[in-house]
C-alpha positions in Angstrom: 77.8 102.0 108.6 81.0 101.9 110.6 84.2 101.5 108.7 87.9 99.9 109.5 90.1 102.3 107.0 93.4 100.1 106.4 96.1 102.5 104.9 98.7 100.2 102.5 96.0 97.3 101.8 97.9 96.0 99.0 100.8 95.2 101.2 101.3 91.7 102.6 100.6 93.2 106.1 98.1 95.6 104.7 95.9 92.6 103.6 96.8 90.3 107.3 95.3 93.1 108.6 92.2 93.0 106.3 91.0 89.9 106.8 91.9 89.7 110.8 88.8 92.5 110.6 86.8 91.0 107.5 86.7 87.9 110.2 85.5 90.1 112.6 82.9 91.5 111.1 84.0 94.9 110.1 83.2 96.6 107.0 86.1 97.9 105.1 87.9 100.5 103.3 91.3 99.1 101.4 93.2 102.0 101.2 96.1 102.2 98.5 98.6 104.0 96.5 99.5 102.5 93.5 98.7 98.8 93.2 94.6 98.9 92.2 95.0 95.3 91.1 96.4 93.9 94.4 93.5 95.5 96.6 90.6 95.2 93.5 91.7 91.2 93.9 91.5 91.5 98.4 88.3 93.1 98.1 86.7 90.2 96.0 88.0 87.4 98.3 86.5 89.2 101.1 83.4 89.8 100.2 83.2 86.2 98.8 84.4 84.6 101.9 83.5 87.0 104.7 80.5 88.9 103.9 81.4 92.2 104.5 81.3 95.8 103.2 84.0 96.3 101.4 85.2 99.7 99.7 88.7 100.6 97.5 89.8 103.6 97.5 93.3 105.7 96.2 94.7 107.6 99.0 97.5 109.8 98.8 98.9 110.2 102.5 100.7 113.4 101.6 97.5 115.0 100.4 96.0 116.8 103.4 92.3 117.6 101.3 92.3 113.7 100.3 92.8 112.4 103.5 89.9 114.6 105.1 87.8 114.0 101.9 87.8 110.0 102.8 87.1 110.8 106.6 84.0 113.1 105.7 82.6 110.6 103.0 82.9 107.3 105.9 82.1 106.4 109.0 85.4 105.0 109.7 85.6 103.9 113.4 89.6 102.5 113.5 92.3 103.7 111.8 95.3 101.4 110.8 98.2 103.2 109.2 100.4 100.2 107.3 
């Protein structure tokens, strides 16, 4: 299964971004920092509304091993970096 991975998801551009793909069809990873709430709540409306994968997960950009750790354990097939 082919992933969008959407760096910043809790962010009001973060989730624009998520449901311009959700609409599209593409399954998701909501990438985030610090605010589990904000992207626990986006994942929930998506799936509800839109149907699609959707998958949370705590990235920390600066973290070299956790950001290849999320690109061994998807398919992710675009990148956006919010």
């Amino acid at each position: 299964m082919k992933y969008v991975l959407i760096i910043g998801a809790s962010s009001s551009l973060g989730e624009s971004i998520a449901y311009i793909f959700a609409n599209n069809n593409y399954n998701l990873i909501l990438g985030y920092y610090s605010n589990e709430l904000a992207v626990i709540n986006l994942k929930e409306e998506i799936k509800n509304n839109y149907g699609v994968s959707v998958v949370i997960e705590r990235i920390d950009i600066t973290n070299e091993e956790c950001v290849k750790n999320i690109f061994i354990k998807y398919d992710i097939e675009i990148l956006v970096n919010n």
